[in-house]
C-alpha positions as CSV (number, residue, x, y, z in Angstrom):
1,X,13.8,32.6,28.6
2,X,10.1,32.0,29.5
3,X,9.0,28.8,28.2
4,X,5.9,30.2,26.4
5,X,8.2,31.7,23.8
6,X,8.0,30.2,20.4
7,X,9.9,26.9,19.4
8,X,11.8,28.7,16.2
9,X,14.5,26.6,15.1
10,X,13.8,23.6,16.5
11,X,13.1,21.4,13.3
12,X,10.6,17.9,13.6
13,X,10.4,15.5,10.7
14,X,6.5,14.1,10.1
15,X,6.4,10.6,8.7
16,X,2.7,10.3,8.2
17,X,0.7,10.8,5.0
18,X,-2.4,10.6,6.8
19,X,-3.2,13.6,8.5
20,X,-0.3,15.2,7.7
21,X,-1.5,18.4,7.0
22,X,-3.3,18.5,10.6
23,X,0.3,17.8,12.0
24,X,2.2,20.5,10.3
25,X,-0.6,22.9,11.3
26,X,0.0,22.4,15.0
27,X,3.7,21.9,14.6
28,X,4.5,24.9,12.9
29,X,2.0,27.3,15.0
30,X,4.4,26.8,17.6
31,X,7.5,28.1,15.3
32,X,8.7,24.6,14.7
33,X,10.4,24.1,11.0
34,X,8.9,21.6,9.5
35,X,10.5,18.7,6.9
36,X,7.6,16.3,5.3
37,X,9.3,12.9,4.1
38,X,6.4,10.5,4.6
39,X,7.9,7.0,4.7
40,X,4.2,5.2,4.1
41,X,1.1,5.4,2.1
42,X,-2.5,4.5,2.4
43,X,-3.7,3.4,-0.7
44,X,-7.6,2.7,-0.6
45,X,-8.9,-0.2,-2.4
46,X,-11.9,1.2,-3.9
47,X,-13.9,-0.8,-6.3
48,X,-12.0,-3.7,-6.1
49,X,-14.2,-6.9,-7.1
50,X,-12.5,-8.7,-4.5
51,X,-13.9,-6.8,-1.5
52,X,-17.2,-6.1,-3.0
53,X,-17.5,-9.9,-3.5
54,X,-16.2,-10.5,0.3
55,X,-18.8,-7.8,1.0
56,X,-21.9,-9.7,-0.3
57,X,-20.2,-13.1,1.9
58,X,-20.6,-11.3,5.0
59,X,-24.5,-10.1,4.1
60,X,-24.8,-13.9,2.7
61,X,-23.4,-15.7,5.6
62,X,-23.5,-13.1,8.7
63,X,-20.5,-13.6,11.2
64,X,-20.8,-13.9,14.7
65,X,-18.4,-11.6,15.4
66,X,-16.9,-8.8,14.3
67,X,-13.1,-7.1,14.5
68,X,-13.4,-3.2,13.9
69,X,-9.7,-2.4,13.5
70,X,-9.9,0.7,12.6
71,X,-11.6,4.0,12.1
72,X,-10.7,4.1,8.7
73,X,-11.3,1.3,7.6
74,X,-15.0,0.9,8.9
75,X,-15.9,4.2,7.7
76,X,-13.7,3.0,4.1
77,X,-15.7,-0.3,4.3
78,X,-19.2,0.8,4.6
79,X,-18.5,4.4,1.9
80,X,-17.7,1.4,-0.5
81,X,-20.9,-0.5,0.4
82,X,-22.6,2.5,0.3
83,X,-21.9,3.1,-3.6
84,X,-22.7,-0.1,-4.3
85,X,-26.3,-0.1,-2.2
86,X,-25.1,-2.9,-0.4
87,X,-24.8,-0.4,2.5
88,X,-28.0,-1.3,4.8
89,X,-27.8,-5.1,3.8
90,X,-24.3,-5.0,5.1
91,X,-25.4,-2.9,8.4
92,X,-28.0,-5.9,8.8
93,X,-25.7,-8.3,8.7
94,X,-23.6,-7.0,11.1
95,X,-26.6,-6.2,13.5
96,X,-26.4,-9.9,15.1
97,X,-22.3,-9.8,15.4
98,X,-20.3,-9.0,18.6
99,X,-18.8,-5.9,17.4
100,X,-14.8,-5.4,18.8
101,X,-13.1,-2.6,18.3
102,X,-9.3,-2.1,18.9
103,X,-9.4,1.5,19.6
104,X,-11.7,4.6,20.1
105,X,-11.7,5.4,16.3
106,X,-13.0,1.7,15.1
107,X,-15.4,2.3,18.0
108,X,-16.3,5.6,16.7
109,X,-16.8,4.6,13.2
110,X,-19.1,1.3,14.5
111,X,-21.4,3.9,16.1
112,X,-22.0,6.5,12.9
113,X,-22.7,2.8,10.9
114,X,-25.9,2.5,13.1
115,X,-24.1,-0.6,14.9
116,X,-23.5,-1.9,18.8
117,X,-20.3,-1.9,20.3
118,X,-19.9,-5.3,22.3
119,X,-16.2,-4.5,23.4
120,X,-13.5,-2.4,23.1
121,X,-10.1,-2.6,23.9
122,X,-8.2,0.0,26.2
123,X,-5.0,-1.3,24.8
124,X,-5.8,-0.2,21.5
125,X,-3.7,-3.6,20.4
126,X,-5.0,-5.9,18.2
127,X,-3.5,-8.6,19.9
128,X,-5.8,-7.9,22.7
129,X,-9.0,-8.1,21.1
130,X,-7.7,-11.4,20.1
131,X,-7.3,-12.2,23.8
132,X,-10.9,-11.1,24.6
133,X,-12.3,-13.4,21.7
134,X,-10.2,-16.7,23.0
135,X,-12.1,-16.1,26.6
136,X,-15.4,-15.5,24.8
137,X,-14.4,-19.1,23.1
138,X,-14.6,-18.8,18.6
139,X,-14.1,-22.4,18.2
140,X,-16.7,-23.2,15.2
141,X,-17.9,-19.4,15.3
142,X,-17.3,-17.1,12.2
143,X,-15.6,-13.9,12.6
144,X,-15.0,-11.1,10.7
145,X,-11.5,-9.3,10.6
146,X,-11.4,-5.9,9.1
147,X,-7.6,-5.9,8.5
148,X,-4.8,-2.6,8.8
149,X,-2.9,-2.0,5.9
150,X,0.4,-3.7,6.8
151,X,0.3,-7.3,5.7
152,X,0.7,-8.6,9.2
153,X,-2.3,-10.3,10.0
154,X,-1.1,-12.0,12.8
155,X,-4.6,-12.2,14.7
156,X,-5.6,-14.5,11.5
157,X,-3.2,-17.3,12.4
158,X,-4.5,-17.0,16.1
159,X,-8.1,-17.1,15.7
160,X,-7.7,-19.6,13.0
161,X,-5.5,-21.7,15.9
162,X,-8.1,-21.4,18.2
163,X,-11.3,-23.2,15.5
164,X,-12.6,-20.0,14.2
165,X,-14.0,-19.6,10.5
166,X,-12.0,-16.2,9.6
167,X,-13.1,-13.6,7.1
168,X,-10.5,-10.9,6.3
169,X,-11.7,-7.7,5.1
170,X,-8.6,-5.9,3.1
171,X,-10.0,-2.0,2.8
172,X,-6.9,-0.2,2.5
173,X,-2.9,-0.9,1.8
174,X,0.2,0.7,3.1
175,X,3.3,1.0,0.7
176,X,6.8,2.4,0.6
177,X,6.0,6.0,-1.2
178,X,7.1,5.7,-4.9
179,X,9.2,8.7,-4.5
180,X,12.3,8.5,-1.8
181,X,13.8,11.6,-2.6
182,X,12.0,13.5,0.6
183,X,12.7,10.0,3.1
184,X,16.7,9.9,1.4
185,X,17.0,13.3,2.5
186,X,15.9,13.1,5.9
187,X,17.9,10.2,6.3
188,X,21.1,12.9,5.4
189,X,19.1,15.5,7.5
190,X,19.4,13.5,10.5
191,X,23.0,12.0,10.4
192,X,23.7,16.1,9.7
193,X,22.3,17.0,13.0
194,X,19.6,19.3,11.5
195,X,16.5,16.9,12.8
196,X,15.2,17.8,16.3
197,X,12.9,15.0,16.7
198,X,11.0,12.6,14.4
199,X,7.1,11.7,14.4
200,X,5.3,8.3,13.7
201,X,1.7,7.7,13.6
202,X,1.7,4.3,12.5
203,X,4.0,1.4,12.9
204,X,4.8,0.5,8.9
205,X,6.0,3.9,8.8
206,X,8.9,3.2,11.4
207,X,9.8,0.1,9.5
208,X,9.7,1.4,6.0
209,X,12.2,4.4,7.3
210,X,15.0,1.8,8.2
211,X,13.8,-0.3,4.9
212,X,14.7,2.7,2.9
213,X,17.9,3.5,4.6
214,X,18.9,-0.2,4.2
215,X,18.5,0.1,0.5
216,X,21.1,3.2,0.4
217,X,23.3,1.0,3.2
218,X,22.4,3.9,5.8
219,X,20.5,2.2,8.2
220,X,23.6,2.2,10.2
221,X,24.4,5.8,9.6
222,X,20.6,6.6,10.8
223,X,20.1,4.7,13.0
224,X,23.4,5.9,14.9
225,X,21.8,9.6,14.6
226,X,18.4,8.8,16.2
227,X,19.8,7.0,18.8
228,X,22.2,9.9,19.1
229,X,20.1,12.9,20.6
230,X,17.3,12.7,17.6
231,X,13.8,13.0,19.6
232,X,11.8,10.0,18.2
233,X,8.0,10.2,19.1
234,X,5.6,7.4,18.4
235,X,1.6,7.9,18.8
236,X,1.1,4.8,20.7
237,X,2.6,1.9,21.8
238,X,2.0,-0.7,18.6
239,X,4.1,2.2,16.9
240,X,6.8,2.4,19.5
241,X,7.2,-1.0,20.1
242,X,8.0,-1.2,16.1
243,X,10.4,1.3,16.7
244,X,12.5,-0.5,19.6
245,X,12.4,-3.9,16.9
246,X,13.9,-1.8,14.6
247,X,16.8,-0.7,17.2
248,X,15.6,2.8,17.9
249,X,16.7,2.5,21.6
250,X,14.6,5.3,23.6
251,X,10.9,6.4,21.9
252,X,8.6,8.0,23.8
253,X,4.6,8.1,23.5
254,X,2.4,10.5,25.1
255,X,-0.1,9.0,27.7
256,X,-3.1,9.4,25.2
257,X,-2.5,8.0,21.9
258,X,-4.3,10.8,19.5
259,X,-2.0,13.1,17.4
260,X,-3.0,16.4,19.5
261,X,-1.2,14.5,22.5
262,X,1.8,13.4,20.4
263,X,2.5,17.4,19.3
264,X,2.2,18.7,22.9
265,X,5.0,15.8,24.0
266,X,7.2,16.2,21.1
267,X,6.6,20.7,21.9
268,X,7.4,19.9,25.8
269,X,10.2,17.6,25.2
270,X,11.8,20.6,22.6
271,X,11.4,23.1,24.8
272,X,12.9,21.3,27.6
273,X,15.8,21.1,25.6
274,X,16.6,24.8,25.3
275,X,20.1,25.0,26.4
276,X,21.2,28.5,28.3
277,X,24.5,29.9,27.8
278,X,26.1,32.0,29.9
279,X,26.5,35.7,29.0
280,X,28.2,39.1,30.0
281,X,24.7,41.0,30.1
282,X,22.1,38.7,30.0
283,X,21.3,35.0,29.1
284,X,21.7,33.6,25.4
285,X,19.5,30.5,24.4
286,X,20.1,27.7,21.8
287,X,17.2,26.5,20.2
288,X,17.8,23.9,17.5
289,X,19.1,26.4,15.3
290,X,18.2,29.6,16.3
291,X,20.2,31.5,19.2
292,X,19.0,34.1,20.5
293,X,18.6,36.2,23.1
294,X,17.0,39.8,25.2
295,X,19.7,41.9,23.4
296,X,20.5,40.4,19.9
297,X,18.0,39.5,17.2
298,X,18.1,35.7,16.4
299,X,20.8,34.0,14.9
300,X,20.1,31.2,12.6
301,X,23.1,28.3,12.5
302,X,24.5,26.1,10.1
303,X,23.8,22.0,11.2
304,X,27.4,22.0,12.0
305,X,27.6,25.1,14.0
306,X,24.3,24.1,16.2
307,X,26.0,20.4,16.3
308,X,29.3,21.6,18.0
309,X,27.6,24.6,20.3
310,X,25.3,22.1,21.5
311,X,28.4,19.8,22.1
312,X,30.1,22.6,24.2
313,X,27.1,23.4,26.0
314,X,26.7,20.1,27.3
315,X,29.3,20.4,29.7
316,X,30.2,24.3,30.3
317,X,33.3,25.5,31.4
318,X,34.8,21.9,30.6
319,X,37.1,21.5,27.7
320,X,35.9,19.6,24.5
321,X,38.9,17.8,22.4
322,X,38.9,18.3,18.9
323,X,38.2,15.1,17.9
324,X,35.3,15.1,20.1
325,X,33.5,17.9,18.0
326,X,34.6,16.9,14.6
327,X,33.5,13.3,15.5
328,X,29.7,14.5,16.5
329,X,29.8,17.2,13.7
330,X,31.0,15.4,10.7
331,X,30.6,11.9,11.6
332,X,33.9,10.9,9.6
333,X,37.5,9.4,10.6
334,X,39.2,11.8,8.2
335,X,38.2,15.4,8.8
336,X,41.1,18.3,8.2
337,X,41.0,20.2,11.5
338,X,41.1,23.6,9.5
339,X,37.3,22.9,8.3
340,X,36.8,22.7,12.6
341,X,38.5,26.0,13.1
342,X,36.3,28.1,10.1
343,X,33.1,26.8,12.5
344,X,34.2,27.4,15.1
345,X,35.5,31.1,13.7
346,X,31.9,31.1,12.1
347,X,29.9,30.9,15.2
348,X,32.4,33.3,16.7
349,X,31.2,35.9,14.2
350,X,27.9,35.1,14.8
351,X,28.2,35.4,18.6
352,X,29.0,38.9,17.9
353,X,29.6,41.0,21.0
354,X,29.6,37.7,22.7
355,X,32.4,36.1,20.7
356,X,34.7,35.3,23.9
357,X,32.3,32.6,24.9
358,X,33.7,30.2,22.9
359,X,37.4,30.0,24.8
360,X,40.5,27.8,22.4
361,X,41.7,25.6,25.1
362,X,45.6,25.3,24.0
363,X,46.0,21.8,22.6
364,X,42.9,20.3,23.7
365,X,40.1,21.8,22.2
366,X,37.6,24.0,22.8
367,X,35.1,25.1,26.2
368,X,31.8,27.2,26.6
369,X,32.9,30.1,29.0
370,X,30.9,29.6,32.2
371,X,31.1,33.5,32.5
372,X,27.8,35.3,33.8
């Protein structure tokens, strides 16, 4: 199979809220199923008095410095000022301060406010604009901290450490979506073997997945399945390292840190993991859950059926014991071999003319035939 064909049946689960749309777009242009359970949400603050009044302390008292966080919340911060024609005081203000911005959005968004970038980090971590501002020395200076929306405002603490006067500037929240139902389901999705690979944009979101699995008493059970053959993509490294502290062993991150980057990975790694079976007249491919193949139309499988051909075709022409494939395909002690035998007479069917690749290996199990 030539790799430009499409990616239909592989399926990717998108955590974000944010962009989502723009994700499922490029995802599913490239025949990739996808299952929306975002595990975080943005809410803006708005009007709230409390910013507006932290707002007119920055125009009041002007801080030396400046900590642009993100694009959002820049371009959030000064819309809000804007309504409230506080917009060119506040860009005043800020004309004086050594502007730092994490990443290429917060730098982005300091250059449409009419403002000078002093420094910007190639990290894109927080924790090392902090760095940059203990060498510059903030010991009596004033700095203002436009904060994420996670709560952990670790940089606080460090600046604060160090004899600075900090100003935190709360724009935006992230919280645990009020409905579950789409993030419970994923959680049954993946321990089912019907999720290819997961996406995170943002760090929160990896934690609130295994927060929400912990409530059910899944985090176990899902964590089990992503460590268990479950692509897990994270758009930077802030996000993956969240992921490895919440015992997701192996996430990868594309070598830019935008979203058009992290579909392309998450596309290459899928398609690398088309799995070729042998065949009388001709190759058969598994894809997710689509077979297919030059002389049959494609074949969509159960997640059970595309959990124990995948199994086979790990090793072909080696013989897979039967508590091997029940294990990986219903993840349970107690399974009654019988319901084993009606998939495997399933995907027989399914095979077609191409039934006999799947060989019963007398008291053992089952094997792919290596047969070309």
């Amino acid at each position: 199979m030539e790799p430009s064909l499409p990616l239909e049946g592989f399926t990717v689960a998108v955590t974000a809220d944010r962009r989502s749309e723009e994700q499922k777009l490029m995802l599913t242009r490239l025949g990739i199923d996808v299952f929306h359970a975002p595990t975080i949400k943005t809410i803006p603050v708005g009007d709230d008095d409390r910013l507006r009044a932290l707002t007119e302390e920055v125009i009041a008292r002007p801080p030396d410095f400046l900590v642009a966080n993100t694009g959002l919340g820049i371009r959030s911060w000064f819309g809000l000022a804007s309504s409230w024609g506080l917009d060119q005081a506040l860009r005043n203000a800020l004309s004086s301060a050594r502007i730092a911005a994490r990443g290429p959005k917060a730098a982005g968004a300091i250059g449409i406010a009419g403002l000078d970038l002093w420094w910007r980090a190639k990290s894109e971590r927080l924790a090392t604009v902090g760095d940059r501002l203990a060498e510059e020395g903030v010991a009596g200076k004033r700095v203002a901290l436009q904060l994420h929306g996670d709560g952990r405002q670790e940089l606080t603490a460090q600046l604060q450490e160090q004899g600075a006067e900090v100003i935190e500037i709360p724009v935006y929240r992230w919280v645990v979506p009020e409905d579950d139902g789409p993030v419970q389901r994923l959680i049954t999705l993946c321990s089912e073997g019907a999720i290819d690979a997961v996406t995170f944009t943002a760090a929160p979101a990896v934690r609130n997945l295994i927060e929400m699995a912990e409530l059910t008493g899944r985090a176990r059970q899902l964590l089990r399945a992503l460590n268990g053959g479950i692509l897990v993509a994270c758009v930077g490294p802030v996000c993956s390292a969240a992921a490895l502290d919440e015992g997701i062993t192996d996430p990868v991150t594309p070598e830019h840190w935008r979203l058009g980057s992290l579909v392309r990975l998450v596309s290459e790694e899928l398609a690398a993991r088309r799995r070729q079976l042998g065949a009388v007249d001709g190759q058969l491919v598994l894809q997710g859950s689509v077979l297919r193949g030059a002389a049959i139309e494609a074949v969509r499988l159960s997640s059970r059926e595309r959990v124990i051909l995948a199994c086979l075709a790990e090793r072909p022409g080696a013989a897979v014991g039967r508590h091997v494939l029940m294990r990986r395909a219903w993840d349970e002690r107690d399974v009654d071999p019988h319901a084993l035998e009606a998939v495997i007479g399933r995907l027989r069917a399914k095979l077609g003319e191409h039934s006999g690749l799947i060989e019963t290996v007398h008291r053992r199990g089952y094997r792919l035939s290596t047969a070309g």
